[in-house]
N, C-alpha and C positions, 0 to 999 in steps of 0.2 A: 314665265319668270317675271319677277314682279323687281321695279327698281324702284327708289326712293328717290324724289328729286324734289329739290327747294328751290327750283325758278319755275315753276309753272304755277304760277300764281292764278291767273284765269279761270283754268278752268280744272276743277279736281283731280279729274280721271280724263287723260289723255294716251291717245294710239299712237306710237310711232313707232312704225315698223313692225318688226316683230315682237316687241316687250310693251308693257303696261306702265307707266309712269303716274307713282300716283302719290301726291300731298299729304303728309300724316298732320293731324293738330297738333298743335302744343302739349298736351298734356302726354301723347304716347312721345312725343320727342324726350320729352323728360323723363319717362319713364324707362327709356332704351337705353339713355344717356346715364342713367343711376345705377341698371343692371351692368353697364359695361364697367362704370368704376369699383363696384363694390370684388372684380375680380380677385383671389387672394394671389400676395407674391409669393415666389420662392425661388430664392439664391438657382444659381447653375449647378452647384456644388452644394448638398446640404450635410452640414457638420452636427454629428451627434456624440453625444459619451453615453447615449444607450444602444441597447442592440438589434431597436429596430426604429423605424422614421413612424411619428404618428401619421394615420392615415394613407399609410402604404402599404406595399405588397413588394417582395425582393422580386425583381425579374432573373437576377444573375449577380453570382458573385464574380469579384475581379480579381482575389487576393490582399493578402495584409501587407500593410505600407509601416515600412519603417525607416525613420527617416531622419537623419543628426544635420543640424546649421550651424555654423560658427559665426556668430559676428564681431567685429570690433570697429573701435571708436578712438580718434584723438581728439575727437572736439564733441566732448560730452556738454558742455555746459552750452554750447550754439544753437543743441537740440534739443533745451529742454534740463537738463539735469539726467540724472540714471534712471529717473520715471519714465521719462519721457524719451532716452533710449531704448527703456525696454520695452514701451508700450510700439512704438514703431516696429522692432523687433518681431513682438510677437501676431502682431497685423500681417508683418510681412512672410512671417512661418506659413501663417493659415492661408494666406493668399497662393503661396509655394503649395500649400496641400491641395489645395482647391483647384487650381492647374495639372498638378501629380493627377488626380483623380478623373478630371476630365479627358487626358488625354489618353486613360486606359478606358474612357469609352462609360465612366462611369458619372452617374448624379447625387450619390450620396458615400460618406464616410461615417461606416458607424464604428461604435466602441472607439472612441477619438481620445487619446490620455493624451497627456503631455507626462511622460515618465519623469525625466530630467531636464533640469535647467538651473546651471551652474555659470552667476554670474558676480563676475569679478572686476574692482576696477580701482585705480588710483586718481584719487580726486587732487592730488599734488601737481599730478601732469596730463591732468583734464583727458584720462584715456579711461575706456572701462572696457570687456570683452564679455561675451556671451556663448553659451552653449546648450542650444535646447535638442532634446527627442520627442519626435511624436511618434505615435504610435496608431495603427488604425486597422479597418477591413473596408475596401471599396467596393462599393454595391451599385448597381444601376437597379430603382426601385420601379414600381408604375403606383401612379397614385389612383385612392379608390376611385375620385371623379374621372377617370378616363379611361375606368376600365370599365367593359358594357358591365350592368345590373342582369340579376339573375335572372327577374322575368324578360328582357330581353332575349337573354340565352336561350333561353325555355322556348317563348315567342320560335326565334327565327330558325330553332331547331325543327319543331313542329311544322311549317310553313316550308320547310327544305325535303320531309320526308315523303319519299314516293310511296308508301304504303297508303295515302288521304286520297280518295277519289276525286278527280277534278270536276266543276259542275261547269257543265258550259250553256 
């Protein structure tokens, strides 16, 4: 097993012990260092309005979510105006969903509406109220990259079967 280390300056390729400690140059350091940022994100929860997630595969369905908020305000105008209520509002819906989803074990929400949302307020007495439904199916998916490729499959299928004579 080989470990990477940046204080053995001296001398390249040193023993200690049982592992191999050895100095990469500059230019594969940069090169590790680019492979590892160019990693893609992706949310704990991934929200969709279609019915399936690009680059996935369903592992398991969880069931449809359906789910009503009510919120109100009397101090609409401290937050912003009605924009700016409902934009917090509805951050705070999808974050409720995205939680909902998780703790059924699942990492994607697809077919996502927002059916209704009925919002009401009195700019007289700085109050306004909300009423949103979302709508959804919770899915735990496996994305393509972590699921083995097919010559693999093939590979470690062939390699496992006892009909192949062994050569010794």
């Amino acid at each position: 097993m080989e470990e990477i280390s940046e204080h053995c300056a001296s001398n390249p390729m040193q023993v200690t012990g049982k592992s191999k400690v050895r100095k990469l140059p500059r230019l594969e350091k940069r090169i590790q260092y680019k492979l590892q940022k160019e990693r893609v994100y992706r949310p704990a929860v991934e929200i969709t309005p279609l019915c399936f997630v690009p680059g996935a595969t369903f592992d398991k369905y969880l069931g449809n979510i359906n789910l009503y908020y009510i919120r109100e305000s009397t101090s609409v105008r401290e937050v912003g105006g009605v924009s700016g209520f409902m934009h917090s509002f509805v951050s705070e819906v999808q974050a409720m969903v995205r939680s909902h989803v998780l703790a059924l074990g699942g990492n994607a929400i697809v077919a996502y509406d927002m059916i209704e949302c009925v919002l009401m307020d009195n700019p007289h007495k700085n109050q306004c109220q909300c009423l949103i439904n979302v709508t959804g199916d919770a899915v735990r998916v496996m994305y393509d990259i972590d699921l083995p490729s097919f010559t693999e499959k093939v590979h470690t299928e062939n390699t496992n079967n006892s009909d192949i004579p062994k050569e010794k």
